[in-house]
MIDOSE-1310 file (N, C-alpha, C; in nm, 2 decimals, decimal comma, always signed):
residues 176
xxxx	-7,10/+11,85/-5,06/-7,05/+11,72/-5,07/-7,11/+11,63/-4,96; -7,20/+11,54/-5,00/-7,25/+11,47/-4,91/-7,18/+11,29/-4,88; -7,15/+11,28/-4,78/-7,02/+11,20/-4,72/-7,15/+11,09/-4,60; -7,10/+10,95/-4,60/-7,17/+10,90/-4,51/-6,99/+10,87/-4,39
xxxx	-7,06/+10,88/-4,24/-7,00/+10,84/-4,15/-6,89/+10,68/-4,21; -6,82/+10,64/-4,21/-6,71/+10,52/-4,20/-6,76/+10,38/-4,13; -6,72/+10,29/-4,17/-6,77/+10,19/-4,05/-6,65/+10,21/-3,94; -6,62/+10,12/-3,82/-6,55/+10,19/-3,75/-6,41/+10,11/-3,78
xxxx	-6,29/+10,12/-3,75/-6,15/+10,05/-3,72/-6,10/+10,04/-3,59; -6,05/+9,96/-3,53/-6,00/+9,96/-3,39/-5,87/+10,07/-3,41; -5,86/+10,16/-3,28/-5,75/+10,22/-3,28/-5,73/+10,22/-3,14; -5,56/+10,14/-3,18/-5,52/+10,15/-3,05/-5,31/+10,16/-3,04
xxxx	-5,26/+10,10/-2,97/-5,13/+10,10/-2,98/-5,05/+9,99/-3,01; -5,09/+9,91/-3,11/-5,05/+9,78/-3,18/-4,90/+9,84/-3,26; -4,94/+9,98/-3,31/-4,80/+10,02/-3,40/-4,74/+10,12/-3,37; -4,72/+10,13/-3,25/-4,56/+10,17/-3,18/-4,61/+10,23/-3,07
xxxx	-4,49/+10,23/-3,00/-4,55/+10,27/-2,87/-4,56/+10,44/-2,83; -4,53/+10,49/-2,92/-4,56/+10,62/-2,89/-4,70/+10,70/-2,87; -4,80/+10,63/-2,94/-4,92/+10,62/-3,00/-5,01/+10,56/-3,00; -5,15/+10,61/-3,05/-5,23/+10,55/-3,08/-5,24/+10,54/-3,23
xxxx	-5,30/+10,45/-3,33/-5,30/+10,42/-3,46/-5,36/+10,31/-3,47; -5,45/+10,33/-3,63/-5,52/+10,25/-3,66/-5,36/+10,12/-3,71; -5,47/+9,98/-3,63/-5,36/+9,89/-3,67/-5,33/+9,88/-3,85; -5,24/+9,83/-3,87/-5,14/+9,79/-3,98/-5,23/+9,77/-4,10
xxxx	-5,28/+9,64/-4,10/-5,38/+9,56/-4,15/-5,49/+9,64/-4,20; -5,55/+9,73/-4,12/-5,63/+9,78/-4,17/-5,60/+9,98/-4,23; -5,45/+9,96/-4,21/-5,40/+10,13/-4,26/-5,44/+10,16/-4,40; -5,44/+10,07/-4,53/-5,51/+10,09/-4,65/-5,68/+10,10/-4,67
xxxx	-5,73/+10,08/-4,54/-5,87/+10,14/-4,54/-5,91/+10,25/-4,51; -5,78/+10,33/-4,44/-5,80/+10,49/-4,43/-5,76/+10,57/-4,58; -5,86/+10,62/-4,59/-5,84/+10,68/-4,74/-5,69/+10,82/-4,71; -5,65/+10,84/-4,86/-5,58/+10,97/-4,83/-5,65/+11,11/-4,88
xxxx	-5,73/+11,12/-4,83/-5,81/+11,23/-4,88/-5,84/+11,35/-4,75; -5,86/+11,43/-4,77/-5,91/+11,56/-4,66/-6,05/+11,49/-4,57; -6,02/+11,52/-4,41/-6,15/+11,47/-4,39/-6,15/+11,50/-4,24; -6,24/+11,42/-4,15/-6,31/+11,46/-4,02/-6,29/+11,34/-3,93
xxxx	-6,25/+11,32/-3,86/-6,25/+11,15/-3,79/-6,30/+11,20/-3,61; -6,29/+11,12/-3,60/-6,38/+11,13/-3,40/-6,33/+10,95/-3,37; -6,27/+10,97/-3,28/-6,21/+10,86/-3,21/-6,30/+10,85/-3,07; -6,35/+10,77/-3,06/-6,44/+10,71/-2,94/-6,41/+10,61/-2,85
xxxx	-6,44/+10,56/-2,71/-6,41/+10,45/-2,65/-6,54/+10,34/-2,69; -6,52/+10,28/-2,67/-6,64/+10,13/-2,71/-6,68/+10,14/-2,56; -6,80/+10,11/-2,54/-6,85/+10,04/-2,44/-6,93/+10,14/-2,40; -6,92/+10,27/-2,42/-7,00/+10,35/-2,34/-7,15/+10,40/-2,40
xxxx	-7,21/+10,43/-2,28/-7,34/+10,45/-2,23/-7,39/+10,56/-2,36; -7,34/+10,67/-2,42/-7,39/+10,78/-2,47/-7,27/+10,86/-2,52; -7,33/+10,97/-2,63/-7,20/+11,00/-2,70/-7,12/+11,08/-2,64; -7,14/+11,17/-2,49/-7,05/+11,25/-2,41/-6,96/+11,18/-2,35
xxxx	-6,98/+11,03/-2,31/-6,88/+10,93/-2,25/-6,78/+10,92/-2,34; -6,85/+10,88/-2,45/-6,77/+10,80/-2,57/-6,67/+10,84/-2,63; -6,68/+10,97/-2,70/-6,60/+11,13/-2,78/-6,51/+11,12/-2,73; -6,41/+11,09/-2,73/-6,24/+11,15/-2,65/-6,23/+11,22/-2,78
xxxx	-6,21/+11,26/-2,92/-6,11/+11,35/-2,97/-6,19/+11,37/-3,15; -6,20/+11,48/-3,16/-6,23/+11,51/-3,29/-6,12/+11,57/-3,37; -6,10/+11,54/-3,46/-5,99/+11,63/-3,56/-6,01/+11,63/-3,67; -5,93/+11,66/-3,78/-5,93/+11,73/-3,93/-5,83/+11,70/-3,95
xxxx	-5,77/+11,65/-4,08/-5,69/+11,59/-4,15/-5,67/+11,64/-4,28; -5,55/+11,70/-4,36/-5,57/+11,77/-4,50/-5,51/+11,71/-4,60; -5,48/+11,75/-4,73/-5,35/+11,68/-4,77/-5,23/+11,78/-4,75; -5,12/+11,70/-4,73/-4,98/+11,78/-4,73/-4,93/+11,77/-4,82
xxxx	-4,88/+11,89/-4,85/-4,81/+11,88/-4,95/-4,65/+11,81/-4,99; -4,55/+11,79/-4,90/-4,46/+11,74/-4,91/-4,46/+11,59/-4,81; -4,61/+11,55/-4,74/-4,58/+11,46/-4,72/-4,65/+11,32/-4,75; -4,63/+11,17/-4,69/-4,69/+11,04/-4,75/-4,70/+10,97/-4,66
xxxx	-4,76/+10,93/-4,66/-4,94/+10,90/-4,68/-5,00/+11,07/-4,68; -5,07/+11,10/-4,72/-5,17/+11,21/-4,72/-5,29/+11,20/-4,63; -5,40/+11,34/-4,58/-5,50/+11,35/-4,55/-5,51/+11,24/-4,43; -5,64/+11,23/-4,41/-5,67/+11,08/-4,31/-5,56/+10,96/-4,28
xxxx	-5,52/+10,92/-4,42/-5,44/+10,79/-4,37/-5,27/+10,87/-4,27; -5,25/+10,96/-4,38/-5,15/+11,04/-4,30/-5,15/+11,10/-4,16; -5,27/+11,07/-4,12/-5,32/+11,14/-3,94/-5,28/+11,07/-3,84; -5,40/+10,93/-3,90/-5,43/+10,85/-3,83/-5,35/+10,69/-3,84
xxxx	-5,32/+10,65/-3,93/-5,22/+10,52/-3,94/-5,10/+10,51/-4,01; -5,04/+10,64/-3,96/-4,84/+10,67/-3,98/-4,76/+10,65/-3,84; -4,67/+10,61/-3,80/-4,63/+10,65/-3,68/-4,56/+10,81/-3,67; -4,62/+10,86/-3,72/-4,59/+11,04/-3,71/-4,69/+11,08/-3,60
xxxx	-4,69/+11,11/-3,43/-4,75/+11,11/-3,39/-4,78/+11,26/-3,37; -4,94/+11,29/-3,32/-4,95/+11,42/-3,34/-4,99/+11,42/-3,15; -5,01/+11,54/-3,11/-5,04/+11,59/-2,98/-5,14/+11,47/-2,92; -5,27/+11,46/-2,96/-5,34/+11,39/-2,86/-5,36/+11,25/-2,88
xxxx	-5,30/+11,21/-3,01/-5,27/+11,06/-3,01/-5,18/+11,01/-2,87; -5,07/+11,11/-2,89/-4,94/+11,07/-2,80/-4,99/+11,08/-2,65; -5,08/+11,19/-2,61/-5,13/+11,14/-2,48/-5,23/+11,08/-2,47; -5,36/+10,99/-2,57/-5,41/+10,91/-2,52/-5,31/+10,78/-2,56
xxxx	-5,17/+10,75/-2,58/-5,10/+10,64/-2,56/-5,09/+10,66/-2,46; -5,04/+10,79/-2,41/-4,95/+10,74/-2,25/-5,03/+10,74/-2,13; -5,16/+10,82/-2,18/-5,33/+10,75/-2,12/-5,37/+10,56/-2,02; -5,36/+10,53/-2,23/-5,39/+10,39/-2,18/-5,23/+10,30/-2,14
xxxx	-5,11/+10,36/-2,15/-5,02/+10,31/-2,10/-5,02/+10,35/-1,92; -5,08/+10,43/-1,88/-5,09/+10,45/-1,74/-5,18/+10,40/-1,65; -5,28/+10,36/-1,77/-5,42/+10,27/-1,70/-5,53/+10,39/-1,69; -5,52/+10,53/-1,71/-5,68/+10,62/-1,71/-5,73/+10,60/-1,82
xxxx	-5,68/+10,54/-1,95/-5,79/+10,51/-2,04/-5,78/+10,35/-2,13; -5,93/+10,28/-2,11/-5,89/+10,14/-2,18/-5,88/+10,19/-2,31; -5,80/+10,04/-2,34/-5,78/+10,05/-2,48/-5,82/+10,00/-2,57; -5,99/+10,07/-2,54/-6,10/+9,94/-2,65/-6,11/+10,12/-2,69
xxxx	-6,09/+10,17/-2,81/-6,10/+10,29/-2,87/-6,15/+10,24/-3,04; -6,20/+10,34/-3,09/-6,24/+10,31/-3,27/-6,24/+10,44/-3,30; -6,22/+10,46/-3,46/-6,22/+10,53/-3,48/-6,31/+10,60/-3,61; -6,34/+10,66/-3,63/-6,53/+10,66/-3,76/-6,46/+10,81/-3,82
xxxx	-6,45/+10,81/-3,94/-6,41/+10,92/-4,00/-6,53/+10,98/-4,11; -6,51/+11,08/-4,16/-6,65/+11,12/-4,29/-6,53/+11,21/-4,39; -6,52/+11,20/-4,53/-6,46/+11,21/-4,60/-6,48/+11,42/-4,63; -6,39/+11,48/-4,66/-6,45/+11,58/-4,72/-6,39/+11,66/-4,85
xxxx	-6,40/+11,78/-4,88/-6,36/+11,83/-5,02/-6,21/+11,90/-4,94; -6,16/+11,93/-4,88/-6,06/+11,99/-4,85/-6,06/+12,02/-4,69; -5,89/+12,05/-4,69/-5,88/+12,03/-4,52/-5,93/+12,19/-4,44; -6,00/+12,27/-4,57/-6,03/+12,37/-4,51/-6,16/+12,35/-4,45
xxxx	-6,28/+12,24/-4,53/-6,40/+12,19/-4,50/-6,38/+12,12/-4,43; -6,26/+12,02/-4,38/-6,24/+11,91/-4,26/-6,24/+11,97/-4,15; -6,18/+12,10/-4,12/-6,13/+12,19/-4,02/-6,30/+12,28/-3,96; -6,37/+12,32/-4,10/-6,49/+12,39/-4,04/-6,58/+12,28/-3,93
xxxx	-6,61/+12,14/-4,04/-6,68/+12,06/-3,93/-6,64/+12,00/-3,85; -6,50/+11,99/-3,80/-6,43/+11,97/-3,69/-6,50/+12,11/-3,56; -6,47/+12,19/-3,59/-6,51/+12,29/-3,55/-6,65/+12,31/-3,50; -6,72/+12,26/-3,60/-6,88/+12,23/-3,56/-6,90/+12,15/-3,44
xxxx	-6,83/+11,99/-3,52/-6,86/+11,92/-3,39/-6,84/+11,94/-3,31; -6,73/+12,01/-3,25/-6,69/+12,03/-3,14/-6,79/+12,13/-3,07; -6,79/+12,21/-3,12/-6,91/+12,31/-3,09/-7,03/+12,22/-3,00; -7,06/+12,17/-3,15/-7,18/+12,11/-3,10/-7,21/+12,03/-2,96
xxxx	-7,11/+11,93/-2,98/-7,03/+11,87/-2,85/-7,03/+11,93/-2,75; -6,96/+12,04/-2,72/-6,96/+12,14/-2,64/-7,11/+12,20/-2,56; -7,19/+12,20/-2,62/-7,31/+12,22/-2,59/-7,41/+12,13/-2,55; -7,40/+12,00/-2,61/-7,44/+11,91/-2,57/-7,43/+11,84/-2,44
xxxx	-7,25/+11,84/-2,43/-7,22/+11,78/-2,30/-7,15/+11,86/-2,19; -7,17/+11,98/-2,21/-7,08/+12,11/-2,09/-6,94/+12,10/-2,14; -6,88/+12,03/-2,24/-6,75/+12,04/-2,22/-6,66/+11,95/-2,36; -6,56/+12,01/-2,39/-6,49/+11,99/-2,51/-6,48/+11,77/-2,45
xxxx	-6,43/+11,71/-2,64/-6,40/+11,67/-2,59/-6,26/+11,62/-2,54; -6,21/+11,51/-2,45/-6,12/+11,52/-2,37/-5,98/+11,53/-2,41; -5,97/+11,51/-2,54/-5,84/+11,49/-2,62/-5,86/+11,65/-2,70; -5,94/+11,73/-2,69/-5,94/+11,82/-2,78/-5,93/+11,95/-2,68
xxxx	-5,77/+11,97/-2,69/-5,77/+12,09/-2,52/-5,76/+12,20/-2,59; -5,76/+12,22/-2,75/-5,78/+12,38/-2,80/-5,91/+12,43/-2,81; -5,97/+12,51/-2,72/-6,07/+12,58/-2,75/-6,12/+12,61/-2,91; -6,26/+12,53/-2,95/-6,25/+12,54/-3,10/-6,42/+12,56/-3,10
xxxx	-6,42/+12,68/-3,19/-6,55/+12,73/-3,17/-6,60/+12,80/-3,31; -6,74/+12,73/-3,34/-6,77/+12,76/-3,50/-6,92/+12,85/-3,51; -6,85/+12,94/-3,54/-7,01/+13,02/-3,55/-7,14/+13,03/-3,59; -7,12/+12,95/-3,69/-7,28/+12,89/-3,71/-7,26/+12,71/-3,71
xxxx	-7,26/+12,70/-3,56/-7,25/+12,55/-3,61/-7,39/+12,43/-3,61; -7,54/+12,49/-3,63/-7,66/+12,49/-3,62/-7,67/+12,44/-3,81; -7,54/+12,47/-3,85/-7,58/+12,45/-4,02/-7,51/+12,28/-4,04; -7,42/+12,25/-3,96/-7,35/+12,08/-3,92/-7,43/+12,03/-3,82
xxxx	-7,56/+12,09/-3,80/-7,63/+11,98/-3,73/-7,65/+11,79/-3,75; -7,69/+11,89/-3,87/-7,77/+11,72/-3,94/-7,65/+11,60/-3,94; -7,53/+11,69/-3,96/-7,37/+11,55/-3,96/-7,38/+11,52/-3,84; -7,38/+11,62/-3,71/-7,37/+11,61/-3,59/-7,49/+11,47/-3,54
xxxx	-7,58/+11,49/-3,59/-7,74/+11,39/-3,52/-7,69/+11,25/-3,60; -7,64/+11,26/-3,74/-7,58/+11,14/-3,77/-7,48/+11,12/-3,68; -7,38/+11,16/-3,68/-7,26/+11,14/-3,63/-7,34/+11,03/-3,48; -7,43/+11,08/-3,44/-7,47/+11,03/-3,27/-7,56/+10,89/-3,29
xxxx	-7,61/+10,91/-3,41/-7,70/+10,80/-3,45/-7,56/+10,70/-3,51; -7,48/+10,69/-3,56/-7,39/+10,61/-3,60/-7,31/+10,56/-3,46; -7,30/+10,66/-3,40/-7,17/+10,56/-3,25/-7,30/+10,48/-3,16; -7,43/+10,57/-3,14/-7,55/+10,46/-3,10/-7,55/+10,34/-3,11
xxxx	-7,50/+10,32/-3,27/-7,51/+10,16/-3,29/-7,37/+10,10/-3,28; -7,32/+10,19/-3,26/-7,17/+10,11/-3,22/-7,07/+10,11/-3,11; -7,15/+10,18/-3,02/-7,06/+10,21/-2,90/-7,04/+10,10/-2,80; -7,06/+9,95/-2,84/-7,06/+9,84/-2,81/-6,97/+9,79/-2,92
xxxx	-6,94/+9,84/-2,97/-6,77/+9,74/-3,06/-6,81/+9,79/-3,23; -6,73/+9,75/-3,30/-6,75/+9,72/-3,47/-6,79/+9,63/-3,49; -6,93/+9,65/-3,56/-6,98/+9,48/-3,61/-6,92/+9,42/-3,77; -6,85/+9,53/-3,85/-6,73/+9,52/-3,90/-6,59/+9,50/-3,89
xxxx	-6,51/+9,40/-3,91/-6,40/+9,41/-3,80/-6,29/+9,52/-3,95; -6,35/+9,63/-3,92/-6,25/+9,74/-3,94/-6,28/+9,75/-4,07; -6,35/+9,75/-4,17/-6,37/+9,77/-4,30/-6,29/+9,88/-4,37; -6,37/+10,00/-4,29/-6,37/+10,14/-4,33/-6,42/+10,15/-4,44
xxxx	-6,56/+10,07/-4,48/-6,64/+10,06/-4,54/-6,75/+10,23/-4,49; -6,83/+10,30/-4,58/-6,91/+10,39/-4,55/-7,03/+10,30/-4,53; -7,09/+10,36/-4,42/-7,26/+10,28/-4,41/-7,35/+10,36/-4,52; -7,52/+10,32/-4,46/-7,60/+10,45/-4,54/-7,61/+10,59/-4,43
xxxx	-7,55/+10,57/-4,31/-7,60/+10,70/-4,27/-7,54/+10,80/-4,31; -7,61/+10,94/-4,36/-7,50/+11,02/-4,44/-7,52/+11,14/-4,35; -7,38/+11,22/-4,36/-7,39/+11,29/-4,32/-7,32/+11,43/-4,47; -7,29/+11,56/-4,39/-7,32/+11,65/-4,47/-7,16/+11,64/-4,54
């Protein structure tokens, strides 16, 4: 299933204070489907700065919103949303964040290239990234390259803001 990167959405703490979440307005642009998201800071230099948190999103079965939109723009807050709120509520992290998702066939494929990236990540920059404190390690993750080099070529052009104000429109870069 070939999936392009998301354009990006601001994610920050506009919808509750517990959290971070894509704002309101733009919550019907997170699809409900199984998928891969990477939440990044704006402004920075290169994609080791940038990366605070990769995750995987599935459908649930008894619950609503589903997959992605269910992750990321519910106030159901999960582990590292809740401490990059009390992050940028303490002042160690600003709160110019975005977030770029890639769609997939199920949360068991969301979970492998979660896994990859991270990996990959991992190798790239000496170290997980900062929101992602479970050790997550993918054995051939040399086969998610090509999503990985997209994935870098896509925040490249955006690690200076959304030149979309939040679409969640896909671009052409594709990834796997």
């Amino acid at each position: 299933m070939i999936q392009a990167w998301c354009d990006p959405i601001p994610y920050d703490l506009s919808r509750t204070r517990r959290r971070a979440s894509v704002p309101r307005e733009f919550s019907k642009s997170v699809p409900e489907t199984p998928g891969t998201y990477v939440i990044y800071r704006v402004g920075q230099a290169n994609t080791c700065d940038a990366v605070i948190d990769v995750g995987e999103a599935g459908l649930r079965p008894n619950s609503t919103p589903k997959g992605l939109r269910g992750r990321l723009a519910t106030a159901v807050a999960h582990t590292a949303s809740q401490k990059m709120a009390t992050d940028i509520r303490g002042g160690t992290l600003p709160n110019k964040l975005c977030v770029v998702w890639v769609e997939r066939a199920s949360k068991e494929d969301a979970k492998e290239l979660q896994d990859a990236l991270i990996t990959l990540f991992r190798e790239q920059c000496g170290r997980q990234p900062r929101y992602n404190t479970k050790l997550e390690q993918h054995p051939q993750p040399l086969a998610f390259v090509h999503v990985y080099a997209a994935l870098k070529m896509h925040l490249g052009r955006l690690l200076h803001g959304p030149t979309t104000r939040g679409s969640g429109r896909r671009n052409n870069t594709r990834g796997r």
